[in-house]
N, C-alpha and C positions, 0 to 999 in steps of 0.2 A: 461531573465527568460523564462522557459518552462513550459507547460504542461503535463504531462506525465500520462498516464493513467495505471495503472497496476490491472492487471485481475486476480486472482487465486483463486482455487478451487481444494476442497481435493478430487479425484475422488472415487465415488463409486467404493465398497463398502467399505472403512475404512470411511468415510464419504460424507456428501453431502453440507457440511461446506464451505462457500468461499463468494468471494465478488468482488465489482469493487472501485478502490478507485482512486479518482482524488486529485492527490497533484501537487501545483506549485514547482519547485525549478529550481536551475541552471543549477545542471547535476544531471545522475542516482547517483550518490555517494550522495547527500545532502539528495534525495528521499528518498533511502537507510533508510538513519540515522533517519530520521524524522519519517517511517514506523515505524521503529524498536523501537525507541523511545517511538511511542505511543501505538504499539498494547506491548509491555513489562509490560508499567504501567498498560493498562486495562488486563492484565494477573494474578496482583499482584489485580487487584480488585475479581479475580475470575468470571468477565462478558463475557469472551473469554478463557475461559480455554479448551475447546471443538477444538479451533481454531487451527489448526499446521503449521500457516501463517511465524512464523521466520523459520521453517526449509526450506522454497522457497524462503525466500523474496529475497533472493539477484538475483536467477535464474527469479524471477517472474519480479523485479526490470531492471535486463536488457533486457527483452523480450519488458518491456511496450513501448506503443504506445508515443509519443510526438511528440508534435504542439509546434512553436516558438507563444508567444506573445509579441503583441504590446506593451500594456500596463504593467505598474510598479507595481506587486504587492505583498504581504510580502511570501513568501516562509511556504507553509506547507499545509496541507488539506486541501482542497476545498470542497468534496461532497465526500459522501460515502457511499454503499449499502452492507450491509452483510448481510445474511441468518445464 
């Protein structure tokens, strides 16, 4: 299991939209799916509708940072900062 940190941010000036989102998974393709998964539904709440984070994710997704962990833990979101 890894850490992976992925960073993005819609540059000024079409916005100033973005965030930092720590999710556990195996590889970037689980990361991937799990982003995608959740910023979709909160789409369909209208609480990120502002947000253009599927149009990068997969570019933002292989860029991110990961760390191996030690420890065993279930694969998905950890901590997350959006503006």
């Amino acid at each position: 299991m890894k850490l992976f940190i992925v960073d993005f941010w819609e540059p000024f000036p079409s916005s100033e939209y973005g965030g930092v989102v720590v999710v556990a998974g195996n590889d970037k393709d689980e990361v991937y799916n799990i982003l995608l998964s959740h910023f979709t539904y909160h789409k369909r709440d209208h609480s990120l509708t502002e947000y253009k984070f599927s149009d990068r994710l997969r570019t933002e997704v292989d860029s991110a940072r990961e760390f191996e962990l030690k420890d065993d833990i279930s694969a998905g979101i950890i901590k997350m900062f959006i503006t």
